[in-house]
C-alpha positions in Angstrom: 0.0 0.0 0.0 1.4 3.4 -1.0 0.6 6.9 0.8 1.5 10.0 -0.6 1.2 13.2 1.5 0.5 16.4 0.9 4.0 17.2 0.2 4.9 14.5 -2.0 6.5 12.2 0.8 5.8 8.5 0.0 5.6 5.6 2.4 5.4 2.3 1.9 4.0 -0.5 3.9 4.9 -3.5 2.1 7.5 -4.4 -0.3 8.9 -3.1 -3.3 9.1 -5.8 -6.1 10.8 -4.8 -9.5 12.0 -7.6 -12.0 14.8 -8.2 -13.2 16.8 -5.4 -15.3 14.7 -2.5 -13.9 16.1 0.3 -12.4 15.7 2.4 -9.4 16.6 5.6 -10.4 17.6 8.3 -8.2 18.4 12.2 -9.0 17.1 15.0 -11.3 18.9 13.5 -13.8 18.7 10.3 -12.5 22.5 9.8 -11.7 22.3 7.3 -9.2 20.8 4.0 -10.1 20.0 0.6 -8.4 20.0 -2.5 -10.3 19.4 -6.4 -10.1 19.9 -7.9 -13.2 19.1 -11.6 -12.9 22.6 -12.6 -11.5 24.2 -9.5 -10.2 23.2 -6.2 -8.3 24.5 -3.1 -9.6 24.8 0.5 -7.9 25.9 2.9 -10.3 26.8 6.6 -10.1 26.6 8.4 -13.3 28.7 11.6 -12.4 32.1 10.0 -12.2 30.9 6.5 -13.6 31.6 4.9 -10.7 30.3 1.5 -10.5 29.8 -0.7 -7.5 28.0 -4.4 -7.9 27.7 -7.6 -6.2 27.7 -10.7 -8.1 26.4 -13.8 -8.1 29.3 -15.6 -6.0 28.7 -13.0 -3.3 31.5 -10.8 -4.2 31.8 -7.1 -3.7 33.6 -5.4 -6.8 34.1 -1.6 -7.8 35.7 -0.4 -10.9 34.7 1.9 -13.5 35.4 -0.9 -16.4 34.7 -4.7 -16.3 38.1 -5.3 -14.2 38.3 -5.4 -10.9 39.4 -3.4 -8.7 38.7 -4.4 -5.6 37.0 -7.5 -4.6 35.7 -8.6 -1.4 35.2 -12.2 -0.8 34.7 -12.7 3.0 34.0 -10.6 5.9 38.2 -10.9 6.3 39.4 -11.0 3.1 39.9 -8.4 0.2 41.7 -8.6 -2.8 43.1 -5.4 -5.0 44.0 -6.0 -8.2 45.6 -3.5 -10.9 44.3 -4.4 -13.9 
């Protein structure tokens, strides 16, 4: 159930489904976005294309490009590679 008040606040009682490949887009210019695409969730920042997603294996990984640039992999362990 959604309520929208009288200054355009919106709440939200239950949950939020989107399918896969949808976007949550955030912003005037919608420069932030939050994505699941089926195997991996995406948060991407549009300003300075920084990307941030998780993948299917659990991983954490940042990098502008596909490489990685730093991976977490456990609550203990994190890699940084130079690609």
């Amino acid at each position: 159930m959604w309520a929208i008040s009288g200054v355009g606040d919106v709440t939200q009682t239950g949950h939020l489904s989107l399918p896969d490949s949808k976007q949550i887009r955030i912003g005037s210019s919608n420069d932030l976005t939050i994505e699941h695409n089926g195997s991996n969730s995406i948060i991407f920042k549009e300003s300075n294309s920084e990307k941030m997603r998780m993948d299917g294996a659990g991983r954490l990984l940042h990098g502008v490009t596909s490489s990685v640039d730093v991976c977490s992999t456990a609550p203990s362990r994190l890699q940084i590679h130079n690609n």
